[in-house]
N, C-alpha and C positions, 0 to 999 in steps of 0.2 A: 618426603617433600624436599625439592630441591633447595640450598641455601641461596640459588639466586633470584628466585621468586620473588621477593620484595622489588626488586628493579621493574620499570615499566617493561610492559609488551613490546609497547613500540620506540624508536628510537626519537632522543630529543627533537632530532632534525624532521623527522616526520610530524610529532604536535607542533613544531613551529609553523609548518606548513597549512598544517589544519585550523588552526590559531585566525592563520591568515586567510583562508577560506570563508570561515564561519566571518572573518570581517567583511570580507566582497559581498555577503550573500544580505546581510547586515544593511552594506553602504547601498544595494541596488535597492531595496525596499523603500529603504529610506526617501532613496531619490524619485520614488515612482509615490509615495506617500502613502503607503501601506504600513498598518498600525501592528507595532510586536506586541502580542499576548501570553500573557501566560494562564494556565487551565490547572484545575487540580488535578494529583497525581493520583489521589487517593479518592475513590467516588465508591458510594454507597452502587453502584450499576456498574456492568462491565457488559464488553462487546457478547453477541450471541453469533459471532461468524462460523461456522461451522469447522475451521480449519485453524483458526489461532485461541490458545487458550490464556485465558486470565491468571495473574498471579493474585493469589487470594490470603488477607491475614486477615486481625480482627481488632477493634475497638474498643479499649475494656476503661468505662468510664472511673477518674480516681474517687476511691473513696466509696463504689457499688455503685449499681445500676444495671443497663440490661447491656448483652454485649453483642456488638453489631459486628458483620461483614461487611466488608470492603476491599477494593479490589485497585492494584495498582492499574492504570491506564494504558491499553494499548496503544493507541493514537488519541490526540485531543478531538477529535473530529467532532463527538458529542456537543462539550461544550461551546466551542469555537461555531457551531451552527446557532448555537442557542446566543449567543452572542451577537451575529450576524438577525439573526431575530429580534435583537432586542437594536437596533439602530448601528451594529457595531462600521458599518462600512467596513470596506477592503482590511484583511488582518491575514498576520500569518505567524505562526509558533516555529521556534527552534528549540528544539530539548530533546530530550531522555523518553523515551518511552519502554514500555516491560511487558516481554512474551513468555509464556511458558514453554517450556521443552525445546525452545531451539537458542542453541550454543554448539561451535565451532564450526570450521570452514567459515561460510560468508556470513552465520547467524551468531549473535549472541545473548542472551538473554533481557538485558539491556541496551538500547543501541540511541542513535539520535535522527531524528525524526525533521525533515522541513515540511511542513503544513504549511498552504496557504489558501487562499479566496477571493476572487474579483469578482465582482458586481456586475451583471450584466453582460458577462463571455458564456459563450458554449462550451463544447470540448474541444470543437477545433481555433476556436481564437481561445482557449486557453496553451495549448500547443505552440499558438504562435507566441504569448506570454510566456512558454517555458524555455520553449528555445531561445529568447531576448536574453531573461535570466540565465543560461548555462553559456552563452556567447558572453556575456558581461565578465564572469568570475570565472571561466575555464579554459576561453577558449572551443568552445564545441562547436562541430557544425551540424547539421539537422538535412540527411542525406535520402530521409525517403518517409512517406506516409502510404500504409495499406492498410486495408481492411481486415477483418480476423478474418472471413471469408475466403480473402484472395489467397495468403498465405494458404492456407488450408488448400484450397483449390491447386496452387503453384507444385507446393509438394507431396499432396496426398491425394490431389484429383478426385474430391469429393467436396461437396460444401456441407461443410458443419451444421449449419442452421435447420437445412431438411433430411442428412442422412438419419435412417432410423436407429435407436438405442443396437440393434443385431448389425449393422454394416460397423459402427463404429468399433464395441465390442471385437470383432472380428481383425481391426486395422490394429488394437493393440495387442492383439495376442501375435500377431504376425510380423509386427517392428520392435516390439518392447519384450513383452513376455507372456508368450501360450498357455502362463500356469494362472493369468488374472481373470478369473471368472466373477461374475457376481457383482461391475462395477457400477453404478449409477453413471447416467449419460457425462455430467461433469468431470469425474473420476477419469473418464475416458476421455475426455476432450484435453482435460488438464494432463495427462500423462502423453498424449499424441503432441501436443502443440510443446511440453518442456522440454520433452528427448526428442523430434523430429524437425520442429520448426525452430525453435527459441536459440538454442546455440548457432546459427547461422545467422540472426539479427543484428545489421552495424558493426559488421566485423571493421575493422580499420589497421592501418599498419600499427608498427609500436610508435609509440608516444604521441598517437593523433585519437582525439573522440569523437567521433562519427555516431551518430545515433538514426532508431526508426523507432516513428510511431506505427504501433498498430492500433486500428480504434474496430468500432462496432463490434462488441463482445456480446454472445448469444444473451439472447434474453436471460437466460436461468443464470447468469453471472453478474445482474446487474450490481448485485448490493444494494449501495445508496443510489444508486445512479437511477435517473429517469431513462424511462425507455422511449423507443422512434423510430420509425419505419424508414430502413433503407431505399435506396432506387431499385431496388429488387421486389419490393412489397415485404418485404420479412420484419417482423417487429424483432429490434437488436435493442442490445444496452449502449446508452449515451457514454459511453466508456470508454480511456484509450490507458495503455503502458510506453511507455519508452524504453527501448533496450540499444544499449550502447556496449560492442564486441560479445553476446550473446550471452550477456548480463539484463536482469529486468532492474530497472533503476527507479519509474514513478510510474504512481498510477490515478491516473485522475478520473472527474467524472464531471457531467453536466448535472448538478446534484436535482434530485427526488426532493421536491418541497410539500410534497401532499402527504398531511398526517395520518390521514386514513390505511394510506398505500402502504406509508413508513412502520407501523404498529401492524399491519397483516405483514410485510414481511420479514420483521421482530419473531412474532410469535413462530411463524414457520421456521425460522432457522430454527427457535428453541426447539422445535417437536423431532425436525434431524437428528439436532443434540440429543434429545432423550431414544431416539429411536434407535441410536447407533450407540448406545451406552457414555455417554460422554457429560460432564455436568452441563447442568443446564445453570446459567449464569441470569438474575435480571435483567432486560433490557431497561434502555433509559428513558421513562417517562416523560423524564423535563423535556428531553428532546423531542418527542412526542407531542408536548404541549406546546412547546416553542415553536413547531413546526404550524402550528393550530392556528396560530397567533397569527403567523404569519410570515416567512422568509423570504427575504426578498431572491429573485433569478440570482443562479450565480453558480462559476464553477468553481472546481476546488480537487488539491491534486496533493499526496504524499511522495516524496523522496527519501530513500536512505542518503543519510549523509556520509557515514562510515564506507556505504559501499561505492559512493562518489568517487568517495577520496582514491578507498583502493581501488579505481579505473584509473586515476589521474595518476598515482605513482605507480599503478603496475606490481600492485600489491595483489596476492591470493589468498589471505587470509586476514578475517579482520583484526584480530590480534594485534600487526601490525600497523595498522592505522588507530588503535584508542590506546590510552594511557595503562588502562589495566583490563586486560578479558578476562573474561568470569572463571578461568584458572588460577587467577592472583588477584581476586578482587575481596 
């Protein structure tokens, strides 16, 4: 172990910077009248996304009793809905959140998360609310909107939405690698759009942040996000990402307020999860109920903030933009 490990990762002058960030992001809220929350870390439920895993400990009541799992929080997203359910109006989280198995380069096991939610925006006047916010505290300018579709179309001359599971298959063995057999349609869509489309996203010169949205993500990628029929007739997900110099930085959604929809596609991720050997985590009920109750329209969009920052310094590794990465933490 090295003796200079106890020193931060990153340098003073970079968390002064950040310091100052996290207060811009702060004073714009404020000014627009959106309420800061905070959400537990620790929930008896954890996410069932197929692709980010839960960090999991346990409960052991003093003194005896039974001992429960619990799972630190991927995103607040759960709660902060159930909140928005319960009358919360317009809210947004800034904190900490905890993924399993990803640390170093742009991931770190802990990272900080912006969460937020308007009342009564879609996915594209949430867009035009993210770009306000990253113009306010950055400086950004917001240089192109496209469809998942069109990219696809632009540089793969195929549209996503109707090629069959064999055309696609076929496009990654032939750009990525001919030894991927056996992908599920996602797998492939996701491996085609992150090595072929994604790094040419909002390139910009140095020291300028240029971004693009992309929105309408095929159905099978909704998540939470409600689904809608393009001008094409194709039913897509209310979905969009922003990537700025062929970085994915948020991802928002026109959120899913129907319990019923929300709880079938809870369970379905589980059954992935157990299909592909992977744990199978509780989904969240309250959330489930909350949803039942009642949520009002509204979108809602995650940003890293860590990986902000390293666009705005011209940083490649997150190390150097937090105080301590998960090598010296």
């Amino acid at each position: 172990m090295s003796s200079d490990n106890w020193k931060p990762s990153a340098s003073i002058s970079t968390l002064q910077k950040r310091a100052r960030l996290l207060g811009r992001v702060r004073q714009y809220f404020d000014e627009q009248n959106v309420m800061e929350v905070e959400t537990p870390m620790l929930s008896a439920n954890a996410t069932v996304d197929l692709y980010i895993d839960s960090f999991e400990t346990h409960f052991l009541p003093i003194g005896g009793g039974k001992e429960q799992p619990c799972y630190l929080h991927t995103s607040p997203e759960f709660p902060m809905k159930r909140l928005l359910a319960a009358g919360s109006g317009d809210i947004y989280s800034l904190g900490r959140v905890f993924r399993n198995g990803e640390a170093g380069g742009r991931h770190n096991p802990e990272f900080t998360m912006l969460e937020y939610y308007r009342l009564g925006m879609d996915q594209h006047q949430l867009m035009d609310d993210m770009t306000a916010l990253l113009s306010s505290v950055i400086g950004f300018q917001e240089v192109g909107r496209v469809s998942y579709g069109e990219v696809f179309q632009e540089k793969l001359r195929l549209n996503p939405h109707a090629a069959s599971d064999d055309e696609l298959s076929a496009l990654v063995k032939k750009h990525i690698d001919e030894g991927l057999v056996g992908l599920e349609r996602n797998d492939c869509l996701d491996l085609l759009f992150s090595n072929m489309i994604e790094p040419e996203l909002g390139i910009s010169e140095a020291g300028e942040l240029k971004g693009v949205y992309v929105y309408d993500y095929p159905a099978s990628m909704a998540a939470l996000a409600r689904l809608h029929t393009n001008d094409q007739g194709e039913q897509v997900a209310a979905r969009f990402e922003l990537f700025i110099n062929g970085v994915e930085l948020a991802n928002g959604y026109h959120e899913l307020t129907n319990a019923e929809e929300q709880q079938t596609r809870f369970k379905a991720e589980q059954f992935k999860r157990k299909e592909q050997g992977r744990p199978v985590y509780p989904y969240d009920h309250y959330l489930v109920e909350g949803l039942r109750s009642g949520m009002p329209d509204c979108a809602g969009v995650a940003m890293g903030v860590d990986r902000l920052l390293m666009l705005m310094l011209n940083k490649k590794k997150i190390a150097d933009v937090v105080a301590f990465d998960f090598l010296r933490a």
